[in-house]
C-alpha positions as CSV (number, residue, x, y, z in Angstrom):
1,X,-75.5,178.7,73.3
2,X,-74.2,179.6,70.5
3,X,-72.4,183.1,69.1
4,X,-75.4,184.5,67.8
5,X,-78.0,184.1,70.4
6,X,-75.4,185.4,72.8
7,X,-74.8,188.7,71.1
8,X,-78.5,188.9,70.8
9,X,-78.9,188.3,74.4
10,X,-76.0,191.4,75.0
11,X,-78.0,193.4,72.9
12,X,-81.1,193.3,75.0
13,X,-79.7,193.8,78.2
14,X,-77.6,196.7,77.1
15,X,-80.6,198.3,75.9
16,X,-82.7,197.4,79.2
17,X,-79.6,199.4,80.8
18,X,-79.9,202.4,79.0
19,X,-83.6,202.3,79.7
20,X,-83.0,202.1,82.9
21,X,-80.7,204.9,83.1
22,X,-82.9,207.3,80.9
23,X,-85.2,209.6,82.4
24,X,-83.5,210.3,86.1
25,X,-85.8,211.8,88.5
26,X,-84.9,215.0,90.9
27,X,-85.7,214.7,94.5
28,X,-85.9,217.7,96.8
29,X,-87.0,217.6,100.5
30,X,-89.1,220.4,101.0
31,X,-90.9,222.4,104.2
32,X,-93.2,224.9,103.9
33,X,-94.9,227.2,106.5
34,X,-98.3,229.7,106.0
35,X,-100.5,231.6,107.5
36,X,-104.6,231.6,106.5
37,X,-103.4,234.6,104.5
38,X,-102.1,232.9,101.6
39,X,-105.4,231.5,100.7
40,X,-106.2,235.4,99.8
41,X,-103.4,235.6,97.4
42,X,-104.7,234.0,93.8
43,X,-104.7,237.1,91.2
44,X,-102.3,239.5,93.3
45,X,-99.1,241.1,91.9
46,X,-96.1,240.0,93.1
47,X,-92.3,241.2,92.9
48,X,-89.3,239.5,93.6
49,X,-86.2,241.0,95.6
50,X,-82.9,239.3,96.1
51,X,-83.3,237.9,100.3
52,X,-79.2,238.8,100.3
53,X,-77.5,241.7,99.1
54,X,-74.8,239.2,97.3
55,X,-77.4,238.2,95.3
56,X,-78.2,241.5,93.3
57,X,-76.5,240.6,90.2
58,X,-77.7,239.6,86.6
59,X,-77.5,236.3,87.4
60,X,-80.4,236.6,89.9
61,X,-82.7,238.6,87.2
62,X,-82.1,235.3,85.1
63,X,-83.5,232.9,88.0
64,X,-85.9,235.4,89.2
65,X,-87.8,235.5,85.6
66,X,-87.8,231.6,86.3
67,X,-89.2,231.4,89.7
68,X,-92.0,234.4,88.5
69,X,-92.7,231.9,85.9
70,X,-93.7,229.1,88.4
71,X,-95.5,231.9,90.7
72,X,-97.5,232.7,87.9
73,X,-99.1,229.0,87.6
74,X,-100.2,229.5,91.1
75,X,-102.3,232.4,90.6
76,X,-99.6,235.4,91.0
77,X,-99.2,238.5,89.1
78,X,-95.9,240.1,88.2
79,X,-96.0,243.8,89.1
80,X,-94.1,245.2,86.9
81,X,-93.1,249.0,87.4
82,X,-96.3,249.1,89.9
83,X,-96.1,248.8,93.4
84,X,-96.6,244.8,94.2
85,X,-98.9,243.3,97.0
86,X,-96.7,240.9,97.4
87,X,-93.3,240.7,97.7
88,X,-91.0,237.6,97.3
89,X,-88.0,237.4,98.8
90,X,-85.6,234.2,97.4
91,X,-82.3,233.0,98.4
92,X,-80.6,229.9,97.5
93,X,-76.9,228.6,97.3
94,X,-75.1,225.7,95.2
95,X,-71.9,224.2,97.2
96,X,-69.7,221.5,97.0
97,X,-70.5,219.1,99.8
98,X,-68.5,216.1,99.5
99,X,-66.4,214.0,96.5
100,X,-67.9,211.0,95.7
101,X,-66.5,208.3,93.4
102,X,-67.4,207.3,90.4
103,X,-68.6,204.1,89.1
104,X,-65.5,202.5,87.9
105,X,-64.3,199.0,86.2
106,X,-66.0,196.9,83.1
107,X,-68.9,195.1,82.5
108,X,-69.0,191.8,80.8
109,X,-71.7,190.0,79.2
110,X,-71.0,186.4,78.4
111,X,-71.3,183.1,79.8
112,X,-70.7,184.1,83.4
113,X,-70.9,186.9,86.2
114,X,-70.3,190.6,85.7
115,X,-69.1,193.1,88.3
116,X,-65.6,195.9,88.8
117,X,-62.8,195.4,87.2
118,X,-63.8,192.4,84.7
119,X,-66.4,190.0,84.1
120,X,-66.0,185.8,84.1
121,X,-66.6,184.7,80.5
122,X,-66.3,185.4,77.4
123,X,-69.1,188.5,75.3
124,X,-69.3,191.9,75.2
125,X,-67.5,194.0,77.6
126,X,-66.8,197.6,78.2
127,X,-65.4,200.4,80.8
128,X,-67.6,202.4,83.2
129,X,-66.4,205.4,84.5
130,X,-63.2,205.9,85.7
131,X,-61.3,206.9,88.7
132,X,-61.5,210.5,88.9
133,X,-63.8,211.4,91.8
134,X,-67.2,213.8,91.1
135,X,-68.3,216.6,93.5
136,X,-71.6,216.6,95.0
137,X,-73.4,220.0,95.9
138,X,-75.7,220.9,98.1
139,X,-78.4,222.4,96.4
140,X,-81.0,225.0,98.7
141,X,-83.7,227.1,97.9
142,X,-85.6,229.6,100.3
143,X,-88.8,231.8,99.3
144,X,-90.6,234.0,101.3
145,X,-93.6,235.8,100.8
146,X,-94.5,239.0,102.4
147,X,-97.9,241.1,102.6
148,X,-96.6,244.6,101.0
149,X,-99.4,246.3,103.1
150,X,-99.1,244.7,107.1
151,X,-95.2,243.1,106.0
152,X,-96.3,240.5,107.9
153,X,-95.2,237.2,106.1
154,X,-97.6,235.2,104.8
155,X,-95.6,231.7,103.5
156,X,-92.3,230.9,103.6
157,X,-90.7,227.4,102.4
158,X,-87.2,225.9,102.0
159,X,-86.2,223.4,99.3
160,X,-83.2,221.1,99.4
161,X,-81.5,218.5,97.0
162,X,-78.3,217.3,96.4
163,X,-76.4,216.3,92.8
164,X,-73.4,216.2,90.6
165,X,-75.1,219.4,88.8
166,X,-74.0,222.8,89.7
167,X,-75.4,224.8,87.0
168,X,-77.9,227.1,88.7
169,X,-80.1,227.7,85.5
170,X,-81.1,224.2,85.8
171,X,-81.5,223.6,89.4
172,X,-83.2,226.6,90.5
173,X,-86.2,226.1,88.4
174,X,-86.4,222.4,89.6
175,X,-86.2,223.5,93.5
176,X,-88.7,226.1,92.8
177,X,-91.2,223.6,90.6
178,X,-90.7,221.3,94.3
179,X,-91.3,224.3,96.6
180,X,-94.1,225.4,94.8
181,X,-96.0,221.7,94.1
182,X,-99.4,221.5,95.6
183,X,-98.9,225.5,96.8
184,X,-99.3,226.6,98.9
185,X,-98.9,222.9,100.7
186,X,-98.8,221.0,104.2
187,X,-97.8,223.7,106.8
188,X,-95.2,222.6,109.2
189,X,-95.1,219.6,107.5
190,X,-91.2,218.2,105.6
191,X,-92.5,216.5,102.4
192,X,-90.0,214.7,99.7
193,X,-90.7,215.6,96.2
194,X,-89.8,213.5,93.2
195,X,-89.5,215.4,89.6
196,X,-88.9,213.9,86.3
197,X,-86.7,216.6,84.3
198,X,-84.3,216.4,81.5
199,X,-81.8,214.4,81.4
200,X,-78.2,215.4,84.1
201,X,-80.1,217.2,86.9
């Protein structure tokens, strides 16, 4: 085979690997919980309170704007300065879980094998990762939803993932897009939820 065939034969599997890698896809496991209630609840005006007094800081305003944005596709109203019929009570946390290693080594395209730490052959080869290892964190997301008249609650649901992301302006709104597909959704039921959002989540 000769020089250039090879490096056109690189070529095209380097590209198949970045298409491969493009586009990663979030997965949350979710469980949700309701009562005949929530069928009554397209077009009423909703609030959202912090579920933890820890919470009540500008940070929370930020994510709460976000998860009204993804109530509102489902039929809620925000409130505003009126009293709401509903009231939303969210909680989440982002922490560290475990350290996980990187990918780390070289891969070689030539006229042999590939794999860690060198490939057998001669072609195009280059470094993946390295040695330092990457945290994983735990990502959760709870949301209730409370009648403002009996306070009985009327749907409740918990969302979980986990990632090398900590940045909750980017995982909240994915967790809440997963709690909230299909709303109000199976009762009772733990579903796995599969996203496709940019790029690092």
């Amino acid at each position: 085979m000769n020089t250039r065939i090879m490096r056109t034969l690189a070529l095209l599997f380097l590209m198949g690997m970045v298409g491969a890698c493009a586009g990663p896809q979030f997965k949350a496991e979710v469980v949700r919980f309701h009562t005949a209630q929530i069928d009554a609840t397209n077009g009423r005006t909703i609030t959202i309170k912090p579920a933890r007094k820890e919470l009540e800081t500008l940070e929370f305003g930020a994510i709460a704007e976000m998860l009204g944005a993804e109530l509102e596709k489902h039929g809620f109203s925000p409130a505003g300065d009126q009293p709401p019929e509903i009231i939303a009570e969210l909680d989440y946390i982002n922490s560290p879980a475990a350290a996980a290693p990187k990918d780390q080594g070289t891969i070689s395209i030539g006229g042999g094998s590939f794999g860690r730490r060198g490939g057998i052959g001669g072609g195009v080869s280059f470094p993946v990762g390295d040695d330092e290892p990457e945290t994983v964190f735990r990502r959760r997301l709870e949301l209730v939803l409370i009648d403002a008249a009996s306070g009985n609650r009327i749907w409740e649901g918990r969302a979980l993932s986990t990632g090398r992301v900590d940045d909750k302006t980017r995982i909240i709104p994915l967790l809440a897009r997963a709690l909230l597909q299909d709303f109000p959704g199976p009762s009772g039921r733990t579903t796995q939820v599969t996203l496709n959002p940019d790029p690092g989540s």
